[in-house]
Kinemage of the C-alpha trace (Angstrom):
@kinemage 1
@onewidth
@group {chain A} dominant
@subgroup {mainchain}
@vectorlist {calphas} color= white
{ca unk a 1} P 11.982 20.106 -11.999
{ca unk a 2} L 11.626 22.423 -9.012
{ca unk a 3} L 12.500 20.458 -4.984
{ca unk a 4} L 8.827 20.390 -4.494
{ca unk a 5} L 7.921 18.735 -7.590
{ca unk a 6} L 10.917 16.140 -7.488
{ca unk a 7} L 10.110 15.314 -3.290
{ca unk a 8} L 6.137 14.805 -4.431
{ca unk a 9} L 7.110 11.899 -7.417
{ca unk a 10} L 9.176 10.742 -4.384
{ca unk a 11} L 6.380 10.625 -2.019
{ca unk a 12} L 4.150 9.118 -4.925
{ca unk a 13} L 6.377 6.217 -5.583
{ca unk a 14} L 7.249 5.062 -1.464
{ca unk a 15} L 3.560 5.579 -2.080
{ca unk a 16} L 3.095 2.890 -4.364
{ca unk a 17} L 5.787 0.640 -3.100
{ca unk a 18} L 4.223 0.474 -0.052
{ca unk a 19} L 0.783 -0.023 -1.023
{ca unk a 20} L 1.130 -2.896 -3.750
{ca unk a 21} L 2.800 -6.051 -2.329
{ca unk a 22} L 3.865 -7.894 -5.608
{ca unk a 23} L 5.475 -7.271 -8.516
{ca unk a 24} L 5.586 -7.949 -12.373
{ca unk a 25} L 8.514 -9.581 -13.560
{ca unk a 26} L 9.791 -9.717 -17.107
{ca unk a 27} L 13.145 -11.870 -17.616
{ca unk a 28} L 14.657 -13.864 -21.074
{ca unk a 29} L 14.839 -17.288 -21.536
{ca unk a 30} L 17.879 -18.689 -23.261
{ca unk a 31} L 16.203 -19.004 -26.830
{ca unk a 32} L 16.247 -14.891 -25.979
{ca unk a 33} L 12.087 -15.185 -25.452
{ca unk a 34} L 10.491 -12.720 -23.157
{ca unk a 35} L 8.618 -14.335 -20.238
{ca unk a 36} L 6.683 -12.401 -17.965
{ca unk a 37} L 5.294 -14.187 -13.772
{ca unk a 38} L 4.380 -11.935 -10.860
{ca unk a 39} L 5.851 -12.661 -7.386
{ca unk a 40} L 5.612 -10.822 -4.034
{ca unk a 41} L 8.421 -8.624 -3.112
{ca unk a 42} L 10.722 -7.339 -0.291
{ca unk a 43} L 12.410 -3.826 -0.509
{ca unk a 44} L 15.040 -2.997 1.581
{ca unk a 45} L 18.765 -1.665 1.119
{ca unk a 46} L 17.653 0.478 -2.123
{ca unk a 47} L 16.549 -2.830 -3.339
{ca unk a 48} L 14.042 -5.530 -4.211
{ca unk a 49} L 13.831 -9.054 -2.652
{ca unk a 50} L 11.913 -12.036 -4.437
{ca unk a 51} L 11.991 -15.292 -2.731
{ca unk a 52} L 11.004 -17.625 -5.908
{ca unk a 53} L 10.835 -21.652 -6.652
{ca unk a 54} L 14.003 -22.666 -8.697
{ca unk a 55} L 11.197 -25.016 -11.021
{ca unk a 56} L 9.632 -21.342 -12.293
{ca unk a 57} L 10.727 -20.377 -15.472
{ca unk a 58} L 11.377 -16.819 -13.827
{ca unk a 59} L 14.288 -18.038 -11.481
{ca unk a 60} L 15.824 -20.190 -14.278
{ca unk a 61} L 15.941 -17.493 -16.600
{ca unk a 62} L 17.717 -14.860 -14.096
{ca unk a 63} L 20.187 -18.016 -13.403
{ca unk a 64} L 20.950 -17.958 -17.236
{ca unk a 65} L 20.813 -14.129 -18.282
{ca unk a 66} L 20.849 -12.362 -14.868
{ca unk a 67} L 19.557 -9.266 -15.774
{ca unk a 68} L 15.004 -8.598 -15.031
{ca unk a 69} L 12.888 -5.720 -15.492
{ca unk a 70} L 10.322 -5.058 -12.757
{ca unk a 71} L 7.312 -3.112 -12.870
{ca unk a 72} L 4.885 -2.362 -9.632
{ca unk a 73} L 1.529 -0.898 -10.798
{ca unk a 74} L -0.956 0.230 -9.209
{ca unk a 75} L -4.343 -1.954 -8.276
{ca unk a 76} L -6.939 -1.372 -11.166
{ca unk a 77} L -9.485 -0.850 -8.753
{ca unk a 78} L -8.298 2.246 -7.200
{ca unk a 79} L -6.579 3.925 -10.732
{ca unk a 80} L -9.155 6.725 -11.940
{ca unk a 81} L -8.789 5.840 -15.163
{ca unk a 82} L -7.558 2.759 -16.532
{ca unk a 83} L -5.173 4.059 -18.967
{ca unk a 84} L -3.107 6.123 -16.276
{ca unk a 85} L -2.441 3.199 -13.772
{ca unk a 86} L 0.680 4.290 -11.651
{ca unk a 87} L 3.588 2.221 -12.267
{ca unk a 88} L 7.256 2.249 -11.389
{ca unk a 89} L 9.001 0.228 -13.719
{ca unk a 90} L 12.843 -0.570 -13.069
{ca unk a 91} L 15.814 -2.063 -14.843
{ca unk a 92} L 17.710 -4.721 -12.323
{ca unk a 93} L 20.192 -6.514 -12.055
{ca unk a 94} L 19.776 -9.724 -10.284
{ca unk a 95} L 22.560 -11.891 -7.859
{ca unk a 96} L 21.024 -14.933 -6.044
{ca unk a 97} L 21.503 -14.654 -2.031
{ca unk a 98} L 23.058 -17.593 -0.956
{ca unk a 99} L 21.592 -20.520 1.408
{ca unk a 100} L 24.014 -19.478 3.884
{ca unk a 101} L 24.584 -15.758 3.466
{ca unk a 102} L 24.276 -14.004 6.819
{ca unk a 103} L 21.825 -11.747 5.953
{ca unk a 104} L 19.759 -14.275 4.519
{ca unk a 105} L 17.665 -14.776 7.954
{ca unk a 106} L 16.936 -11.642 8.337
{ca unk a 107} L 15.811 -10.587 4.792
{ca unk a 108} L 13.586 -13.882 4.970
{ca unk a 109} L 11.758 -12.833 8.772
{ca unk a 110} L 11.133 -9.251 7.317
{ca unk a 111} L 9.661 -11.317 4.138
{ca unk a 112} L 7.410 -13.049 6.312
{ca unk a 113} L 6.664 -9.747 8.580
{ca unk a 114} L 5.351 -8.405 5.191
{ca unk a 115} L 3.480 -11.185 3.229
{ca unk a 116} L 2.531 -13.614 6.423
{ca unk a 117} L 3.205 -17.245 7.291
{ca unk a 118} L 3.058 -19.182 3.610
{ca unk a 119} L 6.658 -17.692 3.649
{ca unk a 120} L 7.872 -19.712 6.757
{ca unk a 121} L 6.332 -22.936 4.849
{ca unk a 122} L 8.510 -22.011 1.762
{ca unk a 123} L 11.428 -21.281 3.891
{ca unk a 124} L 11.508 -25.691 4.142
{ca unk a 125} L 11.523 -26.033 1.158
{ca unk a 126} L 15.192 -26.797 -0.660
{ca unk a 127} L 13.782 -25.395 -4.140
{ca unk a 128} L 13.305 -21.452 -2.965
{ca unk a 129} L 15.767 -19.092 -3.727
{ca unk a 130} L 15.955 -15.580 -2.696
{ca unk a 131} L 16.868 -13.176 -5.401
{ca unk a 132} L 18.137 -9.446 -4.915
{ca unk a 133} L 17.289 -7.108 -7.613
{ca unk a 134} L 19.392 -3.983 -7.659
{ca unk a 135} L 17.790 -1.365 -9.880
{ca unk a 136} L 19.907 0.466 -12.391
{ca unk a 137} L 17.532 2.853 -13.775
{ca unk a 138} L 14.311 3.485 -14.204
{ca unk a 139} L 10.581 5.194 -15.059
{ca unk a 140} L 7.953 6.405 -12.860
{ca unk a 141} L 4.492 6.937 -14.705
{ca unk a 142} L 2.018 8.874 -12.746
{ca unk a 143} L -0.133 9.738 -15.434
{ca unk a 144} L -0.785 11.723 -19.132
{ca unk a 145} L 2.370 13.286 -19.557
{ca unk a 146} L 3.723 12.403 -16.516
{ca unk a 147} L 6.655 10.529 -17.053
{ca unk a 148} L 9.673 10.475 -15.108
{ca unk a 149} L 13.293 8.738 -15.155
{ca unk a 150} L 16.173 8.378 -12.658
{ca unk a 151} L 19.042 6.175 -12.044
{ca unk a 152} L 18.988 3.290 -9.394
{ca unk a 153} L 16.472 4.165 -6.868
{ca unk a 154} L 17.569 7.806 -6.558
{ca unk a 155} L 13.836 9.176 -7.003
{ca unk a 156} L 14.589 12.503 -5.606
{ca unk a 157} L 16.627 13.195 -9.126
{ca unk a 158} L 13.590 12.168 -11.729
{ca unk a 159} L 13.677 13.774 -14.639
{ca unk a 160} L 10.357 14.382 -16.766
{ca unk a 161} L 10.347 12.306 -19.846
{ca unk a 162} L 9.222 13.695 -23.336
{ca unk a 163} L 7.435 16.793 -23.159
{ca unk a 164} L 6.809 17.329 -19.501
C-alpha cells in the first residue's frame, strides 16, 4: 500500500471515530459466553474511554476476563449499501481507572464535553466506573474488498486483508 492510500484509510477511520459517538462492545462472561452492550465512548491517548455501571454485565465481565473487542460502525442511515457499513473493529485490552487516579477528572470533563450533561449525573453515582481500552490490533472495513489490519491504533501502517 502506496503513502496515499495508507494516509486516506487513516483519514477514513478519524473519520468514523469522530462521527459515531458509541460503540459496540463484545466481552466473556465467566461461563466463557459471549455478551455483546453498546456504550458511548471517549478516545484520547491512542485509546478508548467507557464510563459504565458496575451492575452491567459488560463491566463485570472485563473485571473477570479483562480483555473486550470493540467495534464502531457506521450509522445505517448514511452507509450506501447495507452490506458495506464502515466499521473499525479493535482488539483491547481493558484496566479500570481508579476513583482517585489523577487523570480521572479530566478524562471524565472531556466525557461530558463530548456526550453532554447525563455524564455529570453519573459522575454521583458510586456504581460508574471508567474503563480504558488500549487497542492491540485491529481491522478497518471500508467496503467489498476493502479490508485492512494494523497493530494498536497505528492506522497509518494498515495492511489490506485477503485479496486487496
Amino acid at each position: 500500500m502506496n503513502n496515499t492510500e495508507s494516509t486516506d484509510i487513516s483519514a477514513s477511520i478519524r473519520h468514523l471515530l469522530n462521527k459515531v459517538q458509541s460503540l459496540q462492545l463484545a466481552t466473556m462472561d465467566t461461563e466463557g459466553q459471549a455478551r455483546v452492550s453498546y456504550t458511548p465512548y471517549l478516545m484520547q491517548q491512542d485509546a478508548f474511554f467507557i464510563f459504565v455501571s458496575e451492575l452491567a454485565n459488560h463491566t463485570r465481565n472485563m473485571r473477570e476476563n479483562p480483555s473486550a473487542e470493540l467495534m464502531v460502525i457506521e450509522d445505517e442511515a448514511e452507509s450506501q449499501n447495507i452490506f458495506t457499513r464502515k466499521r473499525l473493529i479493535l482488539q483491547c485490552q481493558c484496566t479500570f481507572v481508579g476513583k482517585n487516579d489523577p487523570g480521572r477528572d479530566a478524562l471524565l470533563q472531556a466525557f461530558e464535553e463530548r456526550h453532554g450533561k447525563t455524564v455529570a449525573l453519573l459522575r454521583t453515582l458510586p456504581d460508574f466506573w471508567l474503563v480504558k481500552l488500549v487497542p492491540k490490533s485491529g481491522r478497518f472495513v471500508q467496503g467489498f474488498a476493502q479490508a485492512y489490519s494494523f497493530s494498536h491504533m497505528d492506522f497509518a501502517s494498515a495492511q489490506a486483508i485477503g485479496g486487496n
